[in-house]
N, C-alpha and C positions, 0 to 999 in steps of 0.2 A: 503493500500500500504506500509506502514511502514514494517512490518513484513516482506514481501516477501525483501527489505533492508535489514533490519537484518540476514536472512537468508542467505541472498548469502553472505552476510562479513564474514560468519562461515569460518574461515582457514581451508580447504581441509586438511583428512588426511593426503597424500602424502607433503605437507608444516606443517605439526605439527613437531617440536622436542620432541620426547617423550621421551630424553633422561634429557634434560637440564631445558624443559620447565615446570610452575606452573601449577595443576588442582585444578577444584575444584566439587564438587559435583552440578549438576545439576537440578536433579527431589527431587519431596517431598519424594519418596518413601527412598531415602538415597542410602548406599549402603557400606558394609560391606568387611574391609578393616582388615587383621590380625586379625581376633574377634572383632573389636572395629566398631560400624555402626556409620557412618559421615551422619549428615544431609547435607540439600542443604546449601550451601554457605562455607560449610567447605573445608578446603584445604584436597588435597589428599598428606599425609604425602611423601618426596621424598626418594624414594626408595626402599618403602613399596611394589608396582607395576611392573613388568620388564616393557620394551618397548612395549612385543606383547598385557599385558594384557591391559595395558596403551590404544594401540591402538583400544583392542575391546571395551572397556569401551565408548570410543570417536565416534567410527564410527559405532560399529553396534548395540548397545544399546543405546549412545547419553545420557548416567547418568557422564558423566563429559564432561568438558568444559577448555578449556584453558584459564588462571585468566586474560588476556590483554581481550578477548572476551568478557567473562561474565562480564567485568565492563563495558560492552557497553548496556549490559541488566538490565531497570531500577529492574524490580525482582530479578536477581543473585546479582548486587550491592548493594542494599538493604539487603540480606541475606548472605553475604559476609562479611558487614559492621557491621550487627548482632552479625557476629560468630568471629568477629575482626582480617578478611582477607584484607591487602591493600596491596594496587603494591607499593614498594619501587620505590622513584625516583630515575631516573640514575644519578647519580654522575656527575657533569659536567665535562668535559674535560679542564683541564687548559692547554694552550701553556704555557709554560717554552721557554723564548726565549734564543741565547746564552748567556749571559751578557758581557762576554770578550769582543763582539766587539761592545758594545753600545756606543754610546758618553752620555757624562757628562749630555748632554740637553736630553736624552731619557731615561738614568736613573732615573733625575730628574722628567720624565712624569712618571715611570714606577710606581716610588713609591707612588708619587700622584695620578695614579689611584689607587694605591692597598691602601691608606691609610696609607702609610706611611710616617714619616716626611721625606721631600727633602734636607735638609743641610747636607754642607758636601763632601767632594771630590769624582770623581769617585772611589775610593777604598772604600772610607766608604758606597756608595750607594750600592756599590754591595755586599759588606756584608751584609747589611740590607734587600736587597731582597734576596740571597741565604736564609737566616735564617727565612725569610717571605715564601718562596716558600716550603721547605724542612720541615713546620708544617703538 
């Protein structure tokens, strides 16, 4: 029953960006890309590909896979990991709040969550966060 799981998680061509999004090669057989044949777990170099061939590649031969999918496959993440393909984590999103209209005592928390020292008037905290936020 797993499988038929995994299967349906496959993102529909019609929901791929085949403009934006990572591949990576799929089957053992590889698959020949500018002269150069990528085994499985290799990335499909971007740009290498237009969109339409991107597209046949994905849906009507099924030799590549999109790299968020294939790390859900213990064989492509494994062979992925081999070929030293990982998904970069997304960058966290920091809130930058205003500062201008913080009080003294929210400063005071701001920088003590960020690890910064808290003394000091509200002019010198917000310097101290500006210059903390703007690394």
């Amino acid at each position: 029953m797993p499988e038929l799981t995994l299967l349906c998680s496959r993102p529909h061509v019609r929901d791929v960006d085949f403009r934006n999004s990572r591949f990576v090669v799929s089957t053992g057989v590889g698959l020949n890309v500018d002269g150069v044949h990528l085994e499985m777990g290799d990335e499909v170099p971007p740009g290498s590909l237009n969109e339409y061939a991107l597209a046949s590649e994905y849906d009507a031969t099924r030799r590549i896979e999109v790299l968020d999918y294939a790390m859900t496959l213990p064989h492509l993440r494994e062979a992925c990991a081999r070929r030293g393909v990982v998904v970069e984590a997304p960058q966290p999103y920091v809130f930058i709040p205003d500062l201008s209209e913080l009080t003294v005592e929210e400063l005071t928390e701001l920088c003590s969550e960020q690890g910064l020292p808290t003394g000091g008037n509200a002019k010198a905290l917000r310097r101290r966060l500006e210059a903390h936020f703007k690394k």
